[in-house]
ZALUMNU-427014 format. One record per residue (C-alpha): residue number from 1; x, y, z; chain. Coordinates in steps of 0.2 Angstrom, whole numbers. Layout:
<rs>
NUM, X, Y, Z, A
...
</rs>
This chain:
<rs>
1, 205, 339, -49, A
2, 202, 325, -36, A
3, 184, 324, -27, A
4, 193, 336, -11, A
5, 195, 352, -22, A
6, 176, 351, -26, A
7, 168, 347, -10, A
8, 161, 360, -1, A
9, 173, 366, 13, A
10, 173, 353, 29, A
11, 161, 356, 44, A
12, 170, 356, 60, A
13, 155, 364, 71, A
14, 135, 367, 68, A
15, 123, 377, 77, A
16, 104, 378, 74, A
17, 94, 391, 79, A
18, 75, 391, 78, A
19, 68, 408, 78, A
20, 49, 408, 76, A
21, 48, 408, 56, A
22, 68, 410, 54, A
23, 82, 398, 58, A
24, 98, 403, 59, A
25, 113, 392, 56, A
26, 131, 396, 64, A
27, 143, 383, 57, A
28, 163, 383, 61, A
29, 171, 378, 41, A
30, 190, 374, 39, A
31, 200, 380, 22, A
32, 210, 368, 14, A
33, 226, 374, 25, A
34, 213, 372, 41, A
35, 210, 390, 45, A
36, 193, 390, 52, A
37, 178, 403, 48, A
38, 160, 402, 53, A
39, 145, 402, 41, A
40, 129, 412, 47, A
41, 114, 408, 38, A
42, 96, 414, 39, A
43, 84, 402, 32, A
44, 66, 408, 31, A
45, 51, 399, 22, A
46, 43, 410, 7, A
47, 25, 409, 10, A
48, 18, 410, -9, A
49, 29, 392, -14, A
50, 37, 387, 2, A
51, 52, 387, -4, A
52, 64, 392, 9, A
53, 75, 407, 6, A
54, 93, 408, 13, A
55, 105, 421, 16, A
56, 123, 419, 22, A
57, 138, 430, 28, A
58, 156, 423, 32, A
59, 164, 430, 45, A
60, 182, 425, 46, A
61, 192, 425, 61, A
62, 202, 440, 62, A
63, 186, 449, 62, A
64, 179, 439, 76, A
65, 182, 455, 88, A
66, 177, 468, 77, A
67, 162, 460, 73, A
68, 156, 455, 91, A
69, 161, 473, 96, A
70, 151, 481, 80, A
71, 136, 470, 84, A
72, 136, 474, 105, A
73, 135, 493, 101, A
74, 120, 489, 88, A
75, 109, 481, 102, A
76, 115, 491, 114, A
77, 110, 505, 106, A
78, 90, 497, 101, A
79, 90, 494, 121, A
80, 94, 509, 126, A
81, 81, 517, 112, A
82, 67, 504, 113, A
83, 60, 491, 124, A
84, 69, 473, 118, A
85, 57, 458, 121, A
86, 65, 443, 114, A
87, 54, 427, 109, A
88, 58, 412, 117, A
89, 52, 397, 106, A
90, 47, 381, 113, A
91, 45, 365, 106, A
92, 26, 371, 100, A
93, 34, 385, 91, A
94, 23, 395, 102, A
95, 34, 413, 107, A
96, 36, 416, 127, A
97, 42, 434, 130, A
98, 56, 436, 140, A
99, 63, 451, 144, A
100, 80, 454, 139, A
101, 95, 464, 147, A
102, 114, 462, 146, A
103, 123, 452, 131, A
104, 140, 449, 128, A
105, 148, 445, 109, A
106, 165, 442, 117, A
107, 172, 429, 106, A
</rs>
């Protein structure tokens, strides 16, 4: 087994997405036959050691539309049951309120 079978699956595209205490990573991976999938990680510090904690999902492209379409009805739904303030995060870190009101997931 040469050093390609045990690296970690090559990162084509990376994006970082700072959330107040969370960050979230959306990286684009190739499979050895070049099929792409993206990574979504949450990373969150743990307050008692400071370790950071992370959780990941991969979502592989002939799910793209499902996914998208599952996720729009479930914030669509909050909207339309709650007010939805999102956080906008500035360099200081310090949350600037911003009301939201249409997304679209279409991939």
């Amino acid at each position: 087994m040469g050093d390609f079978e045990n690296k970690e699956r090559e990162e084509v595209f990376s994006k970082k997405v700072r959330a107040g205490k969370r960050t979230y990573f959306f990286d684009v991976k190739s499979t050895r036959s070049n099929d792409y999938y993206i990574t979504v990680t949450e990373s969150k510090k743990r307050l008692e050691d400071g370790v950071f904690v992370k959780h990941k999902i991969f979502l592989y492209k002939e799910d793209f539309e499902k996914f998208a379409e599952g996720l729009k009805d479930t914030v669509d739904y909050i909207k339309a049951h709650q007010d939805v303030i999102e956080k906008k995060y500035e360099f200081s870190e310090q949350p600037v309120e911003v009301a939201k009101t249409e997304d679209d997931f279409t991939f």
